[in-house]
N, C-alpha and C positions, 0 to 999 in steps of 0.2 A: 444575467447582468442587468436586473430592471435596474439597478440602483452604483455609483460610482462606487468605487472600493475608496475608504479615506485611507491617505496617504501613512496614517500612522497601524494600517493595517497591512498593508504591502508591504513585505521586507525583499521580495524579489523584482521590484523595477523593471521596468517603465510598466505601471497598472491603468487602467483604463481611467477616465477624469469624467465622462458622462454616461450617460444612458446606454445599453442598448438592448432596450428591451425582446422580454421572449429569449435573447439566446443566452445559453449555459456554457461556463465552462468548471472544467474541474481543478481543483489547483493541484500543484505539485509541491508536497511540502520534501522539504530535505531530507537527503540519506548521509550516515555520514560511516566514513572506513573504521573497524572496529576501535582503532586506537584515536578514535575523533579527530585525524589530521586533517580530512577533508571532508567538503560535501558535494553530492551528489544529488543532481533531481531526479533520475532515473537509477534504475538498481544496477545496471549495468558499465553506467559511470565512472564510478568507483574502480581503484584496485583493491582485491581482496586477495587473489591469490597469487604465487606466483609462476609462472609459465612450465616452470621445470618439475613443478609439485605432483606427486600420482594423484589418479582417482580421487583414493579415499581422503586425501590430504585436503587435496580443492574442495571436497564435499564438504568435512568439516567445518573450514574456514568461514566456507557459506555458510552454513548453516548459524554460524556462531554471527555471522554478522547480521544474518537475516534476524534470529534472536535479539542480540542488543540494540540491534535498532527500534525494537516492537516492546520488548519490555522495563526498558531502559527509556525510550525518549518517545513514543506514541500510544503506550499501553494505562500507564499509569496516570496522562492528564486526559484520557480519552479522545487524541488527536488521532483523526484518521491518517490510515497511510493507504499512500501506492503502492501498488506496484506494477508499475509500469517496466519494461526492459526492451531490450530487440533480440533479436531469435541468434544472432550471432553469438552473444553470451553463453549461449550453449554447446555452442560449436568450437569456439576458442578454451571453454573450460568445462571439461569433462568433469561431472562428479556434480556441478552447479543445477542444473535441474534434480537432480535424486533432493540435492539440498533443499530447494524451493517446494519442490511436492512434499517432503516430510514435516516441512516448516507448516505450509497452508494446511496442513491434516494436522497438526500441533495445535495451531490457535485455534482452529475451527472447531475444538473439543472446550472450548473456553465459553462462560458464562458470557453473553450480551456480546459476544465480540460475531461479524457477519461477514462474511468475505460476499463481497458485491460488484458487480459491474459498473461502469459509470451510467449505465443506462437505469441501471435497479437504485442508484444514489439520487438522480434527481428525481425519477417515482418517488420517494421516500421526503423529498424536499420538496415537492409540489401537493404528496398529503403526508405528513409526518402520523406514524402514531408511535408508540409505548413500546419500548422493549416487550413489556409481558406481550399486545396485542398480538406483536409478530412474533413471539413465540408461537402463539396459537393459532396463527394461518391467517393475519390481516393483510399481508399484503401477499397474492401467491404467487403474482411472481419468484418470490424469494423462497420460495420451496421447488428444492433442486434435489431435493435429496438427505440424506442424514450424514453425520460425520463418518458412521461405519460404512458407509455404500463402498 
């Protein structure tokens, strides 16, 4: 946050108005319910399924909303997404992680796309290089492994 966020870049309020250097944050861009009624900052936010729904049902659900979220509204302008959630989401809806893991092994087979930490995000923003570069092992933190692992 060397530098103020201008106010026509903030749609989520009240954004910081001065300096303060050195510290990072990461933003939380929106998640919104499959049928776009609502949005969500966090993945867990949202209702996606409903309580009475089996396993495979809730799996789906997620997974379809975890999809159109990503290729539908942060895929195509090349806007990062979160995913952030809390561990109760798992617990309340069975089927929701099987979703999440098949999804993150989905994209992760995708050209230029990187599933990263917020910690491996600001390495990247404190020295940017090239899609091609970190293909080829420029930054190593970001080799964790391959999609098939």
């Amino acid at each position: 946050m060397d530098f103020p966020i201008p106010p026509d870049r903030c749609p989520n309020g009240p954004c910081p108005t001065e300096k303060f250097p050195g510290l990072w944050a990461i933003p939380l861009n929106s998640w919104k319910t499959t049928d776009g009624s609502s949005y969500c900052s966090m993945i867990d936010a949202c209702v996606v399924a409903d309580p009475a729904d089996d396993v495979a049902t809730t799996k789906e659900k997620y997974l379809q909303y975890f999809r159109k979220n990503f290729y539908e509204d942060f895929y195509p302008r090349k806007v990062p997404i979160e995913v952030f959630t809390h561990s109760a989401l798992f617990l309340r809806n069975p089927g929701s992680f099987d979703a999440l893991k098949d999804f993150l092994l989905e994209i992760n087979k995708l050209k230029n796309v990187w599933i990263l930490t917020p910690s491996q995000v600001i390495d990247w923003m404190q020295r940017p290089v090239s899609n091609n570069d970190v293909t080829n092992g420029a930054i190593s933190s970001w080799n964790c492994g391959s999609a098939d692992a």
